[in-house]
C-alpha positions in Angstrom: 89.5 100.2 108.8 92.8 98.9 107.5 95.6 101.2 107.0 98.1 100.4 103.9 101.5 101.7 103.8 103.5 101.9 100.7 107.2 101.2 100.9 109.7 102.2 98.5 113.2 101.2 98.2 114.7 103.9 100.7 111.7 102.5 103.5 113.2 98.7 102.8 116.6 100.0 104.2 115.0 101.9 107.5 112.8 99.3 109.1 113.8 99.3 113.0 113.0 97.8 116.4 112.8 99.8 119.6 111.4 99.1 123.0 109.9 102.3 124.6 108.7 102.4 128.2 106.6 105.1 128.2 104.6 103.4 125.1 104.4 100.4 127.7 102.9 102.6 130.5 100.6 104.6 128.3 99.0 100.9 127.0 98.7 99.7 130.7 96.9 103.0 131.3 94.4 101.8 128.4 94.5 98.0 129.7 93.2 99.4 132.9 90.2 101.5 131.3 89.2 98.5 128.8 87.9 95.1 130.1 88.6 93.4 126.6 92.4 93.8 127.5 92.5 91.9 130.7 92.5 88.6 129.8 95.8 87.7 130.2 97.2 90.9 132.7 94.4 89.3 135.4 97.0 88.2 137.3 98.9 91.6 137.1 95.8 93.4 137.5 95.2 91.8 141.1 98.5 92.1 142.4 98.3 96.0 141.4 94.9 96.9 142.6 96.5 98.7 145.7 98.5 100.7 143.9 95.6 101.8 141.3 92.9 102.4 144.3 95.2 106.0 144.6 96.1 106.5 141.4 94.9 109.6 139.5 94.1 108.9 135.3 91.3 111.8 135.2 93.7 113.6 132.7 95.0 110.6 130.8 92.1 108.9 130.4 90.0 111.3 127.5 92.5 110.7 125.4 92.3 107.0 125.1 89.6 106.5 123.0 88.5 102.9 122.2 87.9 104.2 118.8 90.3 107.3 117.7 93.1 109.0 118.2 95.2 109.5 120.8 98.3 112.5 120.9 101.5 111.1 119.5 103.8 113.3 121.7 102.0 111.3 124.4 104.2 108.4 123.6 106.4 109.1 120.0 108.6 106.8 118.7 111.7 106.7 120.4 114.7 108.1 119.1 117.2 105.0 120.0 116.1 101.5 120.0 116.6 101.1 124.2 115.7 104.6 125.7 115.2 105.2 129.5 111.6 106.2 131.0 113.2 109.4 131.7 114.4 109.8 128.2 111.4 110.0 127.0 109.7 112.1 129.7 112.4 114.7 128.9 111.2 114.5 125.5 107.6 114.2 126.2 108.0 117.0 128.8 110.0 119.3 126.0 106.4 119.2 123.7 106.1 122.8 122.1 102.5 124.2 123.5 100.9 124.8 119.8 101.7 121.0 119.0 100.1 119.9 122.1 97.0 121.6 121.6 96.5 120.6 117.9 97.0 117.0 118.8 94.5 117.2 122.4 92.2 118.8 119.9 92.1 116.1 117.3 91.9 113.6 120.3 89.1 115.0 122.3 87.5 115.4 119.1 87.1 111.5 119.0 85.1 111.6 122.1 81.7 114.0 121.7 81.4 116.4 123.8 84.8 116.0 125.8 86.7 119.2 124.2 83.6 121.3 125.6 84.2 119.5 129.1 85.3 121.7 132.1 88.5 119.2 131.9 88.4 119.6 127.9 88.3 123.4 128.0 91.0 123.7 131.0 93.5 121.5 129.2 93.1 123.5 125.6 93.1 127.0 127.1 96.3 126.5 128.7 98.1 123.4 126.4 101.8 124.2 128.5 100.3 123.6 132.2 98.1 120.4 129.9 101.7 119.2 128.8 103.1 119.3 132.6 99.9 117.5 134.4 99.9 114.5 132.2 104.0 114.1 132.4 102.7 114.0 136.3 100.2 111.6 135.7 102.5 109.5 133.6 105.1 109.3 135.5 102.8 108.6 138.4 101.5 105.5 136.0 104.8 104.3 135.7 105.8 104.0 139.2 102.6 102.1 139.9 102.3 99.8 137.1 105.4 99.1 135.3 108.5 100.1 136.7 108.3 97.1 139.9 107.9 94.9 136.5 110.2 96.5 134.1 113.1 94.0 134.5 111.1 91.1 133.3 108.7 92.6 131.4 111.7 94.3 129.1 113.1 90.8 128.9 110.5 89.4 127.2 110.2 92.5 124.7 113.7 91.8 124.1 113.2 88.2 123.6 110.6 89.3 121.3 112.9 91.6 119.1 115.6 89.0 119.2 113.1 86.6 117.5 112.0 88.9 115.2 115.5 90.4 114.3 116.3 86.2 113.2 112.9 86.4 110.9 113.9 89.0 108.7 117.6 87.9 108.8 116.2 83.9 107.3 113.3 85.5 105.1 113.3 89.2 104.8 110.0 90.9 105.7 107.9 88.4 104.2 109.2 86.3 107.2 108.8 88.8 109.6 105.2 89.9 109.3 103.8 86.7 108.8 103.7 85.9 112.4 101.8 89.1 113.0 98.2 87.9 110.8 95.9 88.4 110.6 96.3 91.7 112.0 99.6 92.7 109.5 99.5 91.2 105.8 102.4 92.0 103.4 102.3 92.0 99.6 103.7 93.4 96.7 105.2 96.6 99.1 102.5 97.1 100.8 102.0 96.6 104.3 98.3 96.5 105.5 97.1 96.8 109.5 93.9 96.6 110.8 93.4 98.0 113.8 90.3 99.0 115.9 91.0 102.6 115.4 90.1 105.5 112.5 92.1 106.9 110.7 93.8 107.5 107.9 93.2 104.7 104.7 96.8 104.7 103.4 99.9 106.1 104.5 103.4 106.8 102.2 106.3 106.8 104.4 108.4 108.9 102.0 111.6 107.1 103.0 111.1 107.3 106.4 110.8 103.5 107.2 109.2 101.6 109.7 109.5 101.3 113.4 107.8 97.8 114.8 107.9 98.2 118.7 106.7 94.9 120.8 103.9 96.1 123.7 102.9 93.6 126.5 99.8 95.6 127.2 98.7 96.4 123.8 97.0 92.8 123.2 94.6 92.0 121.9 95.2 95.0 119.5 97.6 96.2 116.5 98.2 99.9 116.7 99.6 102.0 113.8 100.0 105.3 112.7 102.4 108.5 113.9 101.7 111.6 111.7 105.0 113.4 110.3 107.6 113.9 111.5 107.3 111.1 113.9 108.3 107.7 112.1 105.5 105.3 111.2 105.4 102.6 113.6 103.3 99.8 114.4 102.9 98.6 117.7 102.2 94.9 118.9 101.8 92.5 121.0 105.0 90.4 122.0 105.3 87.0 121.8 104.9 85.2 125.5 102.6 87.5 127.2 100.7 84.9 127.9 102.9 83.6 130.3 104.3 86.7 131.6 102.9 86.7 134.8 102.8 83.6 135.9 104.6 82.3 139.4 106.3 79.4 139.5 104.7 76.5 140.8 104.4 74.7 143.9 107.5 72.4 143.5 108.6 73.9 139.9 112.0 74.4 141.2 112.6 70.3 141.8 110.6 69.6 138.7 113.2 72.1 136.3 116.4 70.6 138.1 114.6 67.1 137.1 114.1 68.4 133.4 116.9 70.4 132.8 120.0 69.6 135.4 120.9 71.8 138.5 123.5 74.0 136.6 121.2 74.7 133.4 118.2 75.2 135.7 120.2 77.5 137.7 121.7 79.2 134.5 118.0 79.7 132.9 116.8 80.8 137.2 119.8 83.1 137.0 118.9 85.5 133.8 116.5 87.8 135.3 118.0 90.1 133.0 119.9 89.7 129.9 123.6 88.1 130.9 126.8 87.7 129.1 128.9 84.4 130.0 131.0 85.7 132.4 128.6 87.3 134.5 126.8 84.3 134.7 129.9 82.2 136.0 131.1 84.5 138.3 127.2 84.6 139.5 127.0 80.8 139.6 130.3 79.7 140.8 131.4 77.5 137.2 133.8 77.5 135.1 132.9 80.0 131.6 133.3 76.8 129.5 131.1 74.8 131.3 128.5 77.7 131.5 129.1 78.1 127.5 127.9 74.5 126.7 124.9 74.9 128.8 124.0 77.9 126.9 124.6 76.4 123.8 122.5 73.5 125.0 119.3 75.5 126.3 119.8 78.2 123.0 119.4 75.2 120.7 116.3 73.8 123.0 114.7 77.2 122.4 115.1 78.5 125.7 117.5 81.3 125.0 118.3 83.3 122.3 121.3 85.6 122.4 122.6 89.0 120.7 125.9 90.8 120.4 126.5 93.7 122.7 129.5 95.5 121.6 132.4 92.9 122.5 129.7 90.7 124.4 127.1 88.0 123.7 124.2 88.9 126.0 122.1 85.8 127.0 118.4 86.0 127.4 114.9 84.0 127.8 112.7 83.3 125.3 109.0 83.4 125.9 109.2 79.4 126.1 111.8 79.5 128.3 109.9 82.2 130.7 106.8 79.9 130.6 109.1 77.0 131.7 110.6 78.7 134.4 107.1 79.9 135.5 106.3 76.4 136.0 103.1 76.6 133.8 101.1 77.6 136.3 
């Protein structure tokens, strides 16, 4: 059922990005309890299966529906646009008991017969102790899934934002949710999402704005929603994910030095993580001029894309430069 929310003039001048960790981990969670999601994390999902063989979801797991809703203080929108993992535990951890058990309500709800559950009943009777074993299980999740992936996982959300960020700079947000169809249509205000889930038909946001957070794990999928007073946000898949996990090549190395030159391929090897100039001389051994032109060179090829950090330009892959590096294999 699509949802269609209404902006007025105060929600035009509060649409944000953030990138939230614990929405990552909470949507690998689902990726591992729905097949339709593994498609492209296969690769991740084999290199993992260790570390999920022990891990412990029994909690987490009723309130994924495939069809419903799941508790917003499970993963709410963050507060600043990069938060820490535990940032938002603390936050998720600080949940008042009487919210938590009105939200677990509405999301067993989705299942039938789940609230009535020996699990069900345990978790509503005592919604503090509820609040404590799922921080447990997520942070659990985290460690096991995402964090040994975090660095290049959050560079690719990053990439994504700094993509995005240029579409609504060159064509406002006409620009920026045309990319997102057929899942996201804009017209005349109104912002329409289809997702898999119920809910609500239309939303106002009341001057609240919109928060757009990019998810690696949330593909195939558009999620929306976040009752008052949590922002309304939608959440969806970043660009690139399809090459997010793949390895370099046998020979890639030789082949990018033949493409691209030692020093650029070195330069594009080198930014694991987002990299001001500097950094990346002093890392390389060249001169910041000569590392300046080849970022200029490999921005304008579309291999980079770059944002201002306070004083600093910070230097990063774009999905097409990822996939490159990966060697298309």
């Amino acid at each position: 059922m699509p949802l269609h929310m209404r902006f007025g003039p105060d929600d035009l001048l509060r649409c944000r990005f953030a990138i939230s960790p614990l929405g990552q981990t909470h949507e690998a969670v689902r990726t591992l309890l729905r097949s339709e999601r593994h498609g492209y994390h296969l690769p991740w999902l084999r290199r993992i299966r260790s570390a999920v063989a022990g891990l412990d979801l029994s909690l987490l797991a009723p309130f994924m529906p495939i069809r419903g809703y799941t508790p917003d203080f499970l993963g709410p929108p963050p507060e600043a646009p990069y938060p820490s993992f535990e940032e938002e535990m603390a936050r998720l951890r600080a949940t008042e008991p009487d919210a938590a058990h009105r939200e677990m309500t509405r999301s067993l709800a989705c299942t039938p017969g789940a609230a009535d559950s020996p699990a069900g009943r345990s978790l509503l009777e005592d919604p503090a102790r509820a609040v404590r074993r799922l921080a447990e299980q997520t942070e659990r999740a985290w460690h096991a899934l995402v964090a040994p992936d975090w660095p290049r996982v959050r560079a690719l959300l990053e990439a994504d934002v700094a993509y995005r960020a240029r579409q609504l700079a060159d064509g406002g947000l006409e620009r920026l949710f045309a990319d997102l169809r057929p899942a996201v249509d804009w017209a005349d205000g109104r912002l329409t999402v289809r997702t898999r889930g119920g809910g609500p038909e239309a939303q106002q946001l009341d001057g609240r704005g919109l928060m757009l957070m990019p998810n690696v794990f949330v593909w195939p999928d558009v999620v929306s929603g976040f009752a008052p007073p949590w922002q309304p946000t939608v959440i969806y898949p970043a660009r690139g994910v399809g090459g997010l996990w793949q390895e370099p090549a046998e020979g890639a190395a030789d082949a990018l030095v033949r493409l691209l030159g030692a020093n650029r391929a070195a330069i594009l090897s080198a930014l694991e993580e987002p990299a001001a100039t500097t950094a990346l001389a002093q890392r390389l051994g060249l001169a910041p001029s000569s590392v300046s032109a080849h970022l200029a060179v490999l921005r304008s090829a579309g291999l980079l894309t770059s944002r201002r950090d306070g004083h600093r330009v910070l230097y990063e892959r774009t999905p097409l430069g990822m996939a490159l590096l990966g060697g298309g294999g």
